[in-house]
Structure formats: C-alpha cells, structure tokens
Steps between C-alpha positions, in 0.01 A plus 500: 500500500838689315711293293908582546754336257856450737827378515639322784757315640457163641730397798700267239566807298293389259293770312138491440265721292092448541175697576356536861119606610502681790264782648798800512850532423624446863239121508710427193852547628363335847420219267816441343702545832224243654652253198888582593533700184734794476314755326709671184197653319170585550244633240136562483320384176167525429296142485442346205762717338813438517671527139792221596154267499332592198499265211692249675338117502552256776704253384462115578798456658414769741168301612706211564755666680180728686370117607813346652601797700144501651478151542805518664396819748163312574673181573730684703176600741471861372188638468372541093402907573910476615632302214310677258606874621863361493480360173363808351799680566720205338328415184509675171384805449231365276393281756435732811227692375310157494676339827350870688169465313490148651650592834192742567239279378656257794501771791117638360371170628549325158638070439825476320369355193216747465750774519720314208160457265536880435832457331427236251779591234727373801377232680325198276180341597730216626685714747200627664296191543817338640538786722118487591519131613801601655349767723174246586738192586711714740832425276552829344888419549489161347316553189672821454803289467407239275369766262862655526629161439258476200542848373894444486460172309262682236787735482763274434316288259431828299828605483693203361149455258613873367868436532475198302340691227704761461778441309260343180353835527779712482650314213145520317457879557878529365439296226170715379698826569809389253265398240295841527824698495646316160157482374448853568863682459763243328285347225328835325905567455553243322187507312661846366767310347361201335261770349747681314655186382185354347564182580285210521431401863411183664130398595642495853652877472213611330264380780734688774502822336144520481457448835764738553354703330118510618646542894710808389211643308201419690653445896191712576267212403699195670479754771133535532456119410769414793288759754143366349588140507617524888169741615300262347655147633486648790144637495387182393717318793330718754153377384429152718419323138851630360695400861289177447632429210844595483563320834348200311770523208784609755464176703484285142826605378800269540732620718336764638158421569677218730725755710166737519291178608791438768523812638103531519481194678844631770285771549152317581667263730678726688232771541229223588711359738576750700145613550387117605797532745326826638185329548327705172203268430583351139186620357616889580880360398414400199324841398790720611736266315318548196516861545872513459531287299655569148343318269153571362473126452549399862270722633222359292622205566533589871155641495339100435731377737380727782158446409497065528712564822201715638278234401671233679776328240823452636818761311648248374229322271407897419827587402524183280240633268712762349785453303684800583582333830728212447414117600815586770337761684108288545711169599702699740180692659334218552771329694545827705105524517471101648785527758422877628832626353362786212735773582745283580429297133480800289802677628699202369291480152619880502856460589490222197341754224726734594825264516365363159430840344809589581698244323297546192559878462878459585529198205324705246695789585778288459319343180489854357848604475591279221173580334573853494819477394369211193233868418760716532734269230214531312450868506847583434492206204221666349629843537842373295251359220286807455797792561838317445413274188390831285821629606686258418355457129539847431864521564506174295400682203774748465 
C-alpha cells in the first residue's frame, strides 16, 4: 500500500487536507471521487515519513474529538473499517499515522481494541478496556459515546482547573522577574553611589546589597543550584518512595492538598463509573483505575482495595479503610452498591468533586489577589526602606 497526501474539495466547498492508502495513484483518486471529493492535489509520500508528521504529539483534545466523530459514524450504521478510513483523512496530521496503523490492524483480521493497545501514548488503559467491552457487548456505538461524553467533561474540568490558576501565576512569575531585574540591574547602581559617599547604611540596605551583590557576582552558582535543585526533586519524584511521599505532603497542605484530594476523587468516580457502566468487572476496574491514576498514594491505596474486593469485601467497606478516600465517597458507594445504581452513584459523587473543586480554586484565586497585592505593598515598602531612606539621609546631610 502507497500513501498520497491531497487536497480536495468537498461538495459544500469546504476544503480538506489528509493522507489516503491506496494500492496506485489512479485507486487513490478513485477513492476520493468514491467519497464526493474534488481532488486539488495529489502527492506521494513515503510511509512513515512524512516531515509535516514528525515531532508532532497527539493532543487530547484531538482523541476526544477522534471519539465523538466515530461514535457518531458508528451510530450512524457505518461500518468501523469506513469510519475509520474517513476519519483518517479528517484528523490531525499527528493523528493519522496512528488512525492508518489502526485501520490496517482492523482489515488484517485484528479487534478494535487490540489494534489501539499498540498506540499506548494515545489511547489510556481506560479507553481500550471500554472499547473492549464495547466490542464483546455488541455496543461499540454506545460506549463510544459515553466515553466522548466523558472525555469532553475531563476536558472541561481541566480547563477552568488551569484557567483558574492562571492569573496567580502570572502575577507570581512577574513579581520574581521585577525583583531579579532591580536586584540584578537597579540596585548595584545605587550601591555605586552610597559607596562614594561613605555613608552609614541601614541593617535593611546592607542586607539587600549583599544579596545584590552575591547574584551579580556568582549568577553562575544560583544557576547550577536552580538546575541541581530541579534534576534532583525531580529524580527523587520519579522514584515510587519520592512520588510516595511527596503525594503524601501535597494532599496535607491546606488549601491545596484539598483541591488535589478533590480532583483525585472527580477523576476516580468518573473513570470507575464508566467502566461499571460498560460491564468491566470491578475487580479489572479497579486495576485500570489505579493505573491512571495520579497519585502514588491512591494507587497503593487502590492496590488493598482491589485486593479485599477479590477476596469477597464489598468497595465500599474497602474503600473506607483508607483515608485518602473521603467518608463521602464509601457512604455514597455503598448506597449505589445496595440499590444496583454504581455508575449511576459515582457519576454524581464525581459531578460533586468536581462542582466543589471548582468553587474552591475560583475562591482562592479570588483569595489571592488581595494577598498579592498585601506582598507586593510589602516589597515595594521594603524596597523604599533599604534604597530610598539612604537617599534620603544623604541629601539630609548637605
């Protein structure tokens, strides 16, 4: 099989750029006609390397859009090998290598969610057990579109979690970037003066020009310490000890140990719900939640849990033991375990943690802006002690 990169017209006008696999040149442009497509270009490229393609990643918002348009196609009664070969000529470019790859996996005899466990950066262990229970149960369509449903609301959530944040962050990073620049460029100038002066300077001004000072002289070393300090945090995080732990300290601070512990628990709910509503045993559930699960705590945590529900114990009474999962979450599984209503349970414990969370983040962001501004007073007050009040005494003296 040739791969050709086109353009082509649809009958709405509408112009579309892709890849197509076809045997020759003329079974390509038979293809596109066979779709209604106007052809405007046609180019051979070799597989596998196609430069538009290299170093591009697949982006989450392209899965979830990839997952409601098939959903969609397959609910609409066309065949996956049809959907599929459509889609690859819609989706990103850093998409349709894997859509193809995936494509002829399907027409060499292969199951949809074998031919997804080959792209694993893509497609989580969540997607492809959904889509496996999917494929068994004869409702490809319908679990395809509650995890586009699912997918979207992960996506939202994200977004206002990051929006929320950003303006504290910005103001931070300005904040540290005006303090390097006067503690770097304005100050030494100034230091000149009150030098040749010989005047007697303030504890307070003393202090600042020192540190002045030692990051004008020796940047090289804060450097090194800045680069060293962040290698190694993040060596150590990567160790399951040094996750351990820091998730451990993470979920104990104030504020935002109780967003994290939210959004853990959105995320749990969710994800666990929507593989009991596929039929997923809970056993095999609970080990593929655990698996994407970000917290080194909760999958240990998970791990016991998965291990007393092999042996018998009901989730709730499990999940009870650990106190990373909230009293909420065991009371409300065990309701949703006695009346037969899991999924149904847990997607309302998630849409809670997630309303909740939400509130939180947009208070403290809310919260922060006058406690930024009380820093920044005191910044700029402490400046005017240490740089304005030698100023001030010198002219004084004449």
């Amino acid at each position: 099989m040739e791969r050709f990169r086109f353009k082509a017209r649809a009958d709405n006008g509408e112009l579309r750029k892709g890849i197509v696999e076809a045997q020759s040149e003329t079974t390509a442009v038979q293809v596109l006609r066979d779709q209604k497509l106007i052809i405007v270009e046609l180019h051979p490229i070799a597989v596998g390397k196609s430069i538009f393609s290299m170093g591009q990643k697949v982006k989450f918002d392209d899965v979830v859009n990839f997952t409601r348009q098939l959903s969609t196609m397959i609910g609409a009664g066309l065949p996956l090998t049809d959907a599929l070969s459509i889609l690859q000529m819609q989706v990103p470019i850093a998409l349709q290598s894997k859509v193809a790859d995936i494509l002829r996996s399907i027409e060499g005899g292969s199951t949809f969610a074998d031919a997804l466990v080959h792209h694993p950066e893509t497609f989580s262990r969540v997607y492809i057990a959904l889509v496996r229970a999917g494929e068994s149960a004869g409702v490809l369509d319908t679990i395809l579109i509650r995890l586009a449903d699912t997918l979207e609301k992960q996506r939202e959530f994200r977004e206002k979690t990051k929006g929320a944040m950003i303006y504290p962050v910005i103001v931070l990073i300005g904040m540290a970037l005006v303090t390097s620049v006067m503690m770097i460029f304005v100050l030494p100038k100034l230091t000149v003066m009150y030098k040749d002066f010989d005047i007697q300077l303030p504890i307070v001004t003393r202090i600042l020009i020192s540190v002045s000072d030692f990051m004008v002289n020796f940047w090289y070393i804060m450097g090194v310490a800045i680069v060293g300090s962040v290698y190694g945090f993040n060596s150590w995080r990567k160790t399951k000890m040094g996750s351990y732990q820091w998730d451990a300290i993470v979920l104990k601070l104030p504020v935002f140990g109780k967003i994290k512990s939210m959004v853990l628990m959105a995320e749990f709910s969710r994800t666990l719900a929507l593989l009991a509503s596929a039929g997923v045993s809970l056993v095999e559930s609970l080990g593929i939640v655990r698996e994407v699960a970000d917290s080194e705590v909760m999958r240990r945590a998970l791990d016991e849990v998965a291990k007393d529900v092999e042996k018998g114990n009901a989730l709730a009474t499990s999940l009870a033991k650990h106190p990373v999962f909230p009293m909420l979450v065991s009371q409300m599984t065990s309701v949703g375990e006695q009346t037969g209503k899991l999924d149904e349970i847990l997607n309302r414990v998630a849409g809670y943690f997630e309303n909740e969370s939400e509130h939180v983040i947009k208070n403290l962001s809310t919260a922060m802006e006058p406690i930024i501004m009380v820093l920044l007073g005191l910044g700029v007050g402490f400046l005017i002690v240490a740089i304005i009040v030698p100023i001030y005494n010198l002219t004084s003296a004449f």
